[in-house]
N, C-alpha and C positions, 0 to 999 in steps of 0.2 A: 867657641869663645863666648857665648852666651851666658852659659853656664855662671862663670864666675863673678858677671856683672850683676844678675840676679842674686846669688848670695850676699853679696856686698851690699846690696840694697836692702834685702833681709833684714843685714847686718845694723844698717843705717834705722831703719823702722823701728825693731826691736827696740835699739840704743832710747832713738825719740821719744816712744810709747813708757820707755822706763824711765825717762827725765818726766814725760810730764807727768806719769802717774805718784811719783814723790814731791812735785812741784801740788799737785791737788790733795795730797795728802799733810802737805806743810800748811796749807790753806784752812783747814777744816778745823772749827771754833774750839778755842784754847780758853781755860778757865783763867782765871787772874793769877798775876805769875808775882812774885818777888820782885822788886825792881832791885836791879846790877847797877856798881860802879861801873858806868863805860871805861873810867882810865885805870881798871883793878889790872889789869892785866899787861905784860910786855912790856918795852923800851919806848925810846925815841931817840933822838938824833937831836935835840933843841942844847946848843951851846956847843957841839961836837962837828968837827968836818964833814961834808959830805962822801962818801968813797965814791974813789974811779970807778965806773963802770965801761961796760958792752954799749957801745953805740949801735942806732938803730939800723945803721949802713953794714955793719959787721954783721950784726944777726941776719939782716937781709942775706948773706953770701951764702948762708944755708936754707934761708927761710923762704928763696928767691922762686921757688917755682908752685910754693903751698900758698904765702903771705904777699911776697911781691907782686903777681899780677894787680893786685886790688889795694895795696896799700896805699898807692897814692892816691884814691879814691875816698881813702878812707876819713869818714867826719873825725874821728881823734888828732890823725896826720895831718888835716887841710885848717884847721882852727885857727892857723896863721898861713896864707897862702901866700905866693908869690903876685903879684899886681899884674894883671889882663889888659890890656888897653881895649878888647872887644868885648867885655865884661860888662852889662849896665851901670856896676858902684863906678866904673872910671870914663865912661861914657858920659854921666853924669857930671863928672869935676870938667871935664873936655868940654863941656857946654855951656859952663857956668862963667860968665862972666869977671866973676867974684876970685874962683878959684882957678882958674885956666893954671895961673901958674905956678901952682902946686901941686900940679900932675906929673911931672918930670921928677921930683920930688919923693914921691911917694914910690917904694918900695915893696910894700905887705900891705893885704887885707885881712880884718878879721872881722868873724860875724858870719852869717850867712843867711837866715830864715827872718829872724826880728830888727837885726840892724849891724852896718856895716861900718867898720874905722878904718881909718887910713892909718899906717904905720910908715915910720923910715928908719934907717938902722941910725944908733945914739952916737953920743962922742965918744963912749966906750965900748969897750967889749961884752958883750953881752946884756946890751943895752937900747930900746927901742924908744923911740919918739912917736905920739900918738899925738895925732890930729883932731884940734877941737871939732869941727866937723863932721860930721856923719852923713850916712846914707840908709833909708828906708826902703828896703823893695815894698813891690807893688803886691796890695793883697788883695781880697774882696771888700770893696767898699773905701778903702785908701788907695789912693794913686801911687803912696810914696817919694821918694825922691830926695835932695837934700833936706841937710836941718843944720843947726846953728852956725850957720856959715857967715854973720852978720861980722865978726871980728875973728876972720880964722886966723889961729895962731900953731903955731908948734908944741906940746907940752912935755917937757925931759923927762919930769918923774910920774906922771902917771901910772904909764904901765908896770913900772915896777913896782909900787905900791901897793896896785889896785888889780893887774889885769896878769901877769906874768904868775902866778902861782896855776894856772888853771890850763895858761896859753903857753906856758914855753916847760921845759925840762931843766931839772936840778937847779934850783935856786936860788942863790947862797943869800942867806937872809941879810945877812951885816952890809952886803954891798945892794943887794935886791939884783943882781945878775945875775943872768942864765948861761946855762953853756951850750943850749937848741933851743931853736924855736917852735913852737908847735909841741904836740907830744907825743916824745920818742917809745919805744918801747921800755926803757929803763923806771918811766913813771908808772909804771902797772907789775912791769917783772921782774924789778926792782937792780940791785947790781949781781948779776950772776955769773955766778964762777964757771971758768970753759970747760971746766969737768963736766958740765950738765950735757955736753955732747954725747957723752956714752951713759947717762942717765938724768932722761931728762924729770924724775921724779927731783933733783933737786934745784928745780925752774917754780920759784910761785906761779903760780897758777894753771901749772902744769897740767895735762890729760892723766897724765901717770898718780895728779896726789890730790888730795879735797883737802884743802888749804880751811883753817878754823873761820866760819863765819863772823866773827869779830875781824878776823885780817882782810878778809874779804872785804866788808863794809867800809874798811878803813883806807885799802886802796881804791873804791868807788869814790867815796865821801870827801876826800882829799878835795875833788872838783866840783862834784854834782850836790852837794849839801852846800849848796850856795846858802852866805848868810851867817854864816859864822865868823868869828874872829878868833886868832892866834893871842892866846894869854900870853905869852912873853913878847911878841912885839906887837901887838894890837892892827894888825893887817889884816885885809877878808882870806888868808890862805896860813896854811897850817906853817910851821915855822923849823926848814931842815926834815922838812918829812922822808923816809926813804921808805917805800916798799916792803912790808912784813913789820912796822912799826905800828905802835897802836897810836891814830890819832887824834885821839881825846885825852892823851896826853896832854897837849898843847893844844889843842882847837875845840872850844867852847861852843854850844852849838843849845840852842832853847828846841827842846823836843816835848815843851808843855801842849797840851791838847790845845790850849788858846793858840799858842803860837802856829800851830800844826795846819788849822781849822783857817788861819788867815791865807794859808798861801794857795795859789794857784792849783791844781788839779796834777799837773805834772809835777812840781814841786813835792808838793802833798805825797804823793805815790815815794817819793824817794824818803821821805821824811819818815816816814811810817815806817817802812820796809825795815831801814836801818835803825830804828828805835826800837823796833820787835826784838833785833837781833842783838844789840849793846843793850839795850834796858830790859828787855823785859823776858831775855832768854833766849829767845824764840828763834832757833838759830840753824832750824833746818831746809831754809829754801834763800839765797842769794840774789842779787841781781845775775848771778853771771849765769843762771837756770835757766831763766826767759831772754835774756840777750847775750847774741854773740859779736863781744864787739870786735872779730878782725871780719865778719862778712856783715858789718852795720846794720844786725836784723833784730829783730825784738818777733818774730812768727812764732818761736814756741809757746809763747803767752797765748798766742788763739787756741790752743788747745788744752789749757786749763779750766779745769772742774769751777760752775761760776759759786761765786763767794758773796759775800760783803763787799768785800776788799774791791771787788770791782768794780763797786757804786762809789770809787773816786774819780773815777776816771769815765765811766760808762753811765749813761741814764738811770737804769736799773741794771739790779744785778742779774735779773731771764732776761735780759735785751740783748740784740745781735751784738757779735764784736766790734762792727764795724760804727754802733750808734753812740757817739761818742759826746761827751759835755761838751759844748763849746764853751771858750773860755779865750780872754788873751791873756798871752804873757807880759809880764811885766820887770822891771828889775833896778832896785837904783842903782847896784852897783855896775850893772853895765848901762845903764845909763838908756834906757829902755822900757 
């Protein structure tokens, strides 16, 4: 019985050692390229219905012993959480004077590292109410703890506005309601047809198929390209986006070196990455190369060939992996 777990492992190495040596090879300095329309290419969805899709309880029925153990762990799935009462953000309102009682109240948290909001479900469907108030965890040097809690109020449309493009699933822009909260698998694997059961090469993002770096980019960028606005309805999130869409169709995004150069170090890395690959061609290494987001790991980056590219994020580029820029995050739109 040995035997076959050693091969498998082979199998796994091999697989690794060939991701990152095409991951260091997309790395290695590229002469000046043409710049690309990012919106030359594909559809959208802006002014057309959203389609039915696979809910992400469905796909769990098959996905239940590969995805399901660790999904609900997962930072995509937990982005709006259910409310803890042993949790310090509600430990917190529990103490406060101010807020005591609007803890009963409160439904959903969102946030998790830089800052936490209180959610409760809206007067509609598909509809959240966000709490003026916040919560800070405790970092090095900040104790944390509440913040604008001086006149806490209830706010209706917030999140639909401002926060629900990122935090919840299928959107419908004309009303700004969701049909999930959090994000299900349909905002990555877009609406796929049950035929993909007996091949699953027609699933974006499938093992079976290497999906065009621009679609790629496009269902990353949808969220993580904070900072953009939707040209038809001027919202921070793209407008009817679906999966396999090009989003710069509708979502505006400044990928000028000033603009590039002001943001944070994390930001920065996503900014670049996907400007390589819409402007300036560059279209042979993804985010989904270095991170696996159903096991929440970004480890295959440690074992890429070091670059430039790494003095965004790293000291220099011959320093350890682990010597990292400090920096804080920042954000107005989440308010942070």
């Amino acid at each position: 019985m040995t035997q076959p777990r050693a091969s498998c492992g082979r199998f796994r190495a091999t697989v690794l050692l060939a991701t990152l040596a095409a991951v260091a090879r997309a790395q290695e300095p590229e002469g000046p390229a043409e710049q690309l329309d990012p919106a030359a290419w594909g559809e959208d969805h802006v002014g057309r219905p959203l389609p039915e899709y696979i809910t992400g309880d469905e796909c769990l029925f098959c996905h239940r012993n590969d995805i399901g153990p660790t999904w609900d762990r997962n930072f995509h799935a937990r982005t709006i959480r259910f409310k803890n009462d042993e949790e310090p953000e509600a430990e917190a309102v529990a103490q406060s004077e101010e807020l005591r009682g609007f803890l009963r109240e409160i439904d959903y948290v969102l946030g998790r590292r830089d800052r936490v909001r209180y959610l409760r479900r809206g007067g509609r469907y598909g509809t959240l109410d966000l709490a003026s108030f916040h919560y800070t965890p405790p970092a090095p040097g900040d104790a944390g703890g509440l913040g604008d809690a001086a006149q806490p109020r209830w706010e209706a449309e917030t999140f639909g506005q401002s926060c629900a493009g990122c935090h919840a699933t299928a959107v419908e822009s004309r009303t700004a309601a969701f049909s999930a909260f959090s994000i299900d698998c349909y905002a990555c694997h877009g609406a796929v047809t049950l035929t993909h059961t007996a091949d699953t090469a027609l699933m974006l993002l499938s093992r079976k198929r290497r999906d065009p770096a621009p679609a790629v980019a496009s269902i990353c960028g949808q969220c993580h390209l904070r900072g953009g606005t939707s040209r038809s309805t001027g919202r921070p999130y793209p407008d009817q986006f679906v999966p396999g869409d090009n989003l710069f169709k509708d979502y505006e995004v400044d990928f000028s070196e000033e603009a590039i150069g002001a943001l944070a170090p994390g930001d920065r890395h996503i900014y670049q990455n996907i400007r390589d690959i819409v402007i300036l061609g560059r279209d042979r290494i993804t985010c989904l190369d270095c991170h696996q987001v159903h096991l929440n790991s970004s480890e295959r980056h440690i074992g890429v060939r070091r670059s430039t590219l790494c003095a965004t994020c790293h000291t220099t580029p011959e320093g350890a992996k682990d010597d990292l820029i400090p920096y804080e995050r920042h954000s107005a739109l989440c308010r942070y």
